[in-house]
C-alpha positions as a Markdown table, in Angstrom:
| # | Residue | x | y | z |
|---|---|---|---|---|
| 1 | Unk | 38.2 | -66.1 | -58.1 |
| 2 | Unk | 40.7 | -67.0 | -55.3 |
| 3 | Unk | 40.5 | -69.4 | -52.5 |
| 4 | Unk | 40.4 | -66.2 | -50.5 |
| 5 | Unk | 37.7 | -65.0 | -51.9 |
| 6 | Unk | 35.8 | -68.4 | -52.0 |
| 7 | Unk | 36.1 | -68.6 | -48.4 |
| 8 | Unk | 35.0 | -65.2 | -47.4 |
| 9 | Unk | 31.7 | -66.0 | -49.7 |
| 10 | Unk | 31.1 | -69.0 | -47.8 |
| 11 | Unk | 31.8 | -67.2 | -44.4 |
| 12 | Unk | 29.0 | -65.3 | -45.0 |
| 13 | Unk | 26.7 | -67.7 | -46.3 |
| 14 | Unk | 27.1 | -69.2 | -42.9 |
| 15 | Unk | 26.3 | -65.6 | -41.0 |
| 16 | Unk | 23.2 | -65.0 | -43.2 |
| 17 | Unk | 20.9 | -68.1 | -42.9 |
| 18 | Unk | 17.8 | -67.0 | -45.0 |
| 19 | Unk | 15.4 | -69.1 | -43.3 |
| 20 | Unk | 12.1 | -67.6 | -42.5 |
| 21 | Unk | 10.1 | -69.1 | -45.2 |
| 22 | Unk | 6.0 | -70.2 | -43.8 |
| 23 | Unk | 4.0 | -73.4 | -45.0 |
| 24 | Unk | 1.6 | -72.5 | -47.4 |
| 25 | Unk | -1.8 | -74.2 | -46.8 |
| 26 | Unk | -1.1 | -76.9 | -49.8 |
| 27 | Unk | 1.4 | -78.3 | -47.8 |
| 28 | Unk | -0.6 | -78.5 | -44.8 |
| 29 | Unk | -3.4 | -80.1 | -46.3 |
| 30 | Unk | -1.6 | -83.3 | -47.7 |
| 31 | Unk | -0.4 | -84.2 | -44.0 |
| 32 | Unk | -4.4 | -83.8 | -42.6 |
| 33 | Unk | -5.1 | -87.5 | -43.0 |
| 34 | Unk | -2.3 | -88.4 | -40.7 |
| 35 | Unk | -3.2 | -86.3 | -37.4 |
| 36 | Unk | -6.5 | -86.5 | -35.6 |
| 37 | Unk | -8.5 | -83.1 | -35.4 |
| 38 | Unk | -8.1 | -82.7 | -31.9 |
| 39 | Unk | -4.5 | -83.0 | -31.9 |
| 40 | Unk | -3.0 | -80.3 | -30.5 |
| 41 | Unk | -0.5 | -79.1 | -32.5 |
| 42 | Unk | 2.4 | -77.4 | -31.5 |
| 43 | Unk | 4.9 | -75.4 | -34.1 |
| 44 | Unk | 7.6 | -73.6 | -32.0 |
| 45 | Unk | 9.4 | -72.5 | -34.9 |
| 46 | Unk | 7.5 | -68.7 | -35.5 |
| 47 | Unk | 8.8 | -67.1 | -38.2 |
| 48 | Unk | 5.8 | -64.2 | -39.3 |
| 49 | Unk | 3.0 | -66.2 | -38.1 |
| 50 | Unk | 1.8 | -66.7 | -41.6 |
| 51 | Unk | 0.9 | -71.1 | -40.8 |
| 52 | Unk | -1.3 | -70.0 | -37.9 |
| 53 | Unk | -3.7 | -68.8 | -39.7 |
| 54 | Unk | -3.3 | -71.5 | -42.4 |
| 55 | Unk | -4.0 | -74.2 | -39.7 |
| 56 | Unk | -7.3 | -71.9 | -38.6 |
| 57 | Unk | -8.4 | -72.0 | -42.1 |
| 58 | Unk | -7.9 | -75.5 | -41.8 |
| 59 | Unk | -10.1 | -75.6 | -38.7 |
| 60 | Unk | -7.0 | -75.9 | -36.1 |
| 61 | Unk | -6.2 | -73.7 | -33.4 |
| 62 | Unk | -2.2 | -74.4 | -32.7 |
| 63 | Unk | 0.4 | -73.1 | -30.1 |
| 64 | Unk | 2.7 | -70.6 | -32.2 |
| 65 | Unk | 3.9 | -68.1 | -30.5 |
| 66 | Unk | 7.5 | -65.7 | -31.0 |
| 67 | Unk | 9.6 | -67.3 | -28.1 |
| 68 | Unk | 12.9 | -69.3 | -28.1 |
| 69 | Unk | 11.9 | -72.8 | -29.6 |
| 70 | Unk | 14.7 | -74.6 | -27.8 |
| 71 | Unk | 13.9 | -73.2 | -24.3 |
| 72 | Unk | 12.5 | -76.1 | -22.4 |
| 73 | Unk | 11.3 | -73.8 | -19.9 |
| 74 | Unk | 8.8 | -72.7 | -22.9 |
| 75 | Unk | 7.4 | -76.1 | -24.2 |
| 76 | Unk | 4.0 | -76.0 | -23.9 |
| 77 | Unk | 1.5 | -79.4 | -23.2 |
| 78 | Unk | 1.1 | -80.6 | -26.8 |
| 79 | Unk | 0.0 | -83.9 | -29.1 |
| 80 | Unk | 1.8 | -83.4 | -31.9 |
| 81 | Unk | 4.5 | -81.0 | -32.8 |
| 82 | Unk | 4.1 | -80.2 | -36.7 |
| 83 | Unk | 6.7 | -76.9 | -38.4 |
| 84 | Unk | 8.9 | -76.1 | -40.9 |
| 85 | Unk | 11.7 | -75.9 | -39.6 |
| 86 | Unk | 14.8 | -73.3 | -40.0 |
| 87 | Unk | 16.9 | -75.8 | -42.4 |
| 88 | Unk | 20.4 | -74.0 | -41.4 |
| 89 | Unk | 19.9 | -76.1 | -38.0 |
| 90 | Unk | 17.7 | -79.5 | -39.2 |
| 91 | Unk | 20.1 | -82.1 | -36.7 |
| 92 | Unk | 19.4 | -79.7 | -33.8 |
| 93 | Unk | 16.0 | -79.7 | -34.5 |
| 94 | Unk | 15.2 | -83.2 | -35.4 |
| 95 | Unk | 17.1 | -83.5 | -31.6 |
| 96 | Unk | 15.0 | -81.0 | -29.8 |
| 97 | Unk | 11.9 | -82.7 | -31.1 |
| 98 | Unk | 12.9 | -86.6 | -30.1 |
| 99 | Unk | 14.3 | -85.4 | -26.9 |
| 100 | Unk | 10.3 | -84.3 | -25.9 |
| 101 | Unk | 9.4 | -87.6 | -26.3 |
| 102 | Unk | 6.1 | -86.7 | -28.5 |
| 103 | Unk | 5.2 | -87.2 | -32.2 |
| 104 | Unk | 6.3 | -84.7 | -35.1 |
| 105 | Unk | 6.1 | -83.9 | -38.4 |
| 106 | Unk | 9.1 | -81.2 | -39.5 |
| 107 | Unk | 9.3 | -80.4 | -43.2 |
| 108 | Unk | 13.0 | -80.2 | -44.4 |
| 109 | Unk | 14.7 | -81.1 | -47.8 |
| 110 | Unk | 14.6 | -84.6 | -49.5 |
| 111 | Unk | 18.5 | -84.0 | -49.3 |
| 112 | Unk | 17.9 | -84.6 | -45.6 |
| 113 | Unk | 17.9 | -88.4 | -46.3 |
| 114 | Unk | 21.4 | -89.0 | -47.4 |
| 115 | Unk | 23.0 | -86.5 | -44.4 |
| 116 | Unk | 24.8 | -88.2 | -42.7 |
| 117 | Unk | 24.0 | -86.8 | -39.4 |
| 118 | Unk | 20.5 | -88.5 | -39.8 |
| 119 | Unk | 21.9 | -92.3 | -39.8 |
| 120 | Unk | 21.9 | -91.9 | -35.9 |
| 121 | Unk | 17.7 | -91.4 | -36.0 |
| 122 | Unk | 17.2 | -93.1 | -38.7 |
| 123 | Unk | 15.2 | -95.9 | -36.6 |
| 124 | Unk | 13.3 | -93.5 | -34.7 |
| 125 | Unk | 12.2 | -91.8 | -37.9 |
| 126 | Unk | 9.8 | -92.3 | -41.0 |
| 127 | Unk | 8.8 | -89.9 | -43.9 |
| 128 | Unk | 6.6 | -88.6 | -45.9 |
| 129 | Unk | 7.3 | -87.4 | -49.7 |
| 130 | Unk | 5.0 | -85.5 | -51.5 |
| 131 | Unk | 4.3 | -85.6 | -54.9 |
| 132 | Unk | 5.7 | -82.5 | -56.1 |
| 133 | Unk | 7.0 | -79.7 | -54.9 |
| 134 | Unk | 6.2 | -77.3 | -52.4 |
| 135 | Unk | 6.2 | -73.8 | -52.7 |
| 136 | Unk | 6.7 | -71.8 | -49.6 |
| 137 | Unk | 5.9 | -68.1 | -48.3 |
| 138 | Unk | 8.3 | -65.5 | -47.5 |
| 139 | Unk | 7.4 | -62.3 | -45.7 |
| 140 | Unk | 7.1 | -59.1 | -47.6 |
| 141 | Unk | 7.6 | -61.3 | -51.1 |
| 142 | Unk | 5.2 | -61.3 | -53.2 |
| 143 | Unk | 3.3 | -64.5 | -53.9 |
| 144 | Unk | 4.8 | -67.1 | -56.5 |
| 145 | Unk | 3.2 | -69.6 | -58.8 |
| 146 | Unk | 6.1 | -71.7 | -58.9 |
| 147 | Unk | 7.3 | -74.5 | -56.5 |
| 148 | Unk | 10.9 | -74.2 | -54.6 |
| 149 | Unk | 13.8 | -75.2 | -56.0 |
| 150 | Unk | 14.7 | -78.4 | -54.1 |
| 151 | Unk | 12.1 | -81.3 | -53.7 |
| 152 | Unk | 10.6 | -81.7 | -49.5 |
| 153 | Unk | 10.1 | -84.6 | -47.1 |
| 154 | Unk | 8.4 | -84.3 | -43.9 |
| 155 | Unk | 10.6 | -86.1 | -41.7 |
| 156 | Unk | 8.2 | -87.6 | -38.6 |
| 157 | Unk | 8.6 | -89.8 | -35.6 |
| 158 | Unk | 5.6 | -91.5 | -33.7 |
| 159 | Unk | 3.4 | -91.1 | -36.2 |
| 160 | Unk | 2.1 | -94.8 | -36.6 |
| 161 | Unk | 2.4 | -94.9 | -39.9 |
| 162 | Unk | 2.2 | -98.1 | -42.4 |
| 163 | Unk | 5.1 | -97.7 | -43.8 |
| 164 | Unk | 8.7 | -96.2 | -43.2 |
| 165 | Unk | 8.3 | -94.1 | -45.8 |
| 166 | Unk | 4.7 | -92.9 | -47.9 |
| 167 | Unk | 4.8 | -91.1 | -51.3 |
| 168 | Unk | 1.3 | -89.3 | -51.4 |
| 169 | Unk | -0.1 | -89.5 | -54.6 |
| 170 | Unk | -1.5 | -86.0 | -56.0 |
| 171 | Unk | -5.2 | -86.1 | -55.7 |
| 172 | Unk | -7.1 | -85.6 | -58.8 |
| 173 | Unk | -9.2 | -82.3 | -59.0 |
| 174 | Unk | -12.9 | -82.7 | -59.6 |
């Protein structure tokens, strides 16, 4: 293959971000003990819908709705602003989020944490690791079994929690 055609392949790589992937209740449920159940929770980032009616299984009723998650104009009164974010744009999102001033929780890689871009947050920020991997949905796929390919963190900021960063520990089925 030549540099020519190495380009072009990354060229459109870049045009066709394949980012509307949903959070699967499992994910949802290990981040319950760290918001209160009358937190109202915001996730701006739509894609299908699919994790609003994973949080009302859960027994929330968020603000998710198919508008522009970067128009100001459109931020509604929240407590806590919890998604999965589109990962061709973490930075920008991670900057949307601090710049309202209100806690959040946004799911991205575990790569995230040697980016460089994130050294400028990195004391505004703490995380949470699973342990394991998440699997997510994707519209009009089929469900899988099988976890992603790349290990998660939820990346968070005025959370109040212990430590700067939490590895949950799997609970143990009964």
């Amino acid at each position: 293959m030549n540099n020519r055609s190495l380009l072009n392949m990354k060229t459109k790589s870049k045009i066709f971000k394949d980012d509307d992937y949903s959070t699967k209740i499992e994910t949802l449920e290990d981040i319950l003990p760290f918001i209160k159940k009358d937190d109202k929770i915001y996730d701006p980032f739509y894609c299908d819908g699919y994790v609003k009616n994973q949080w009302k299984t859960l027994g929330f009723d968020i603000i998710h709705e198919k508008v522009d998650a970067f128009d100001l104009g459109l931020v509604p009164d929240y407590d806590i602003m919890i998604s999965n974010i589109p990962f061709s744009c973490k930075e920008k999102c991670v900057k949307h989020a601090l710049d309202l001033g209100k806690p959040f929780m946004l799911i991205m890689p575990m790569s995230v944490l040697g980016s460089r871009w994130i050294v400028k947050y990195w004391d505004e920020l703490q995380f949470i690791a699973p342990d394991g991997r998440y699997s997510y949905h994707k519209p009009n796929y089929s469900e899988r079994k099988s976890a992603s390919w790349f290990d998660s963190v939820w990346v968070c900021h005025n959370m109040n929690l212990p430590e700067k960063i939490i590895k949950l520990k799997k609970q143990k089925k009964k």
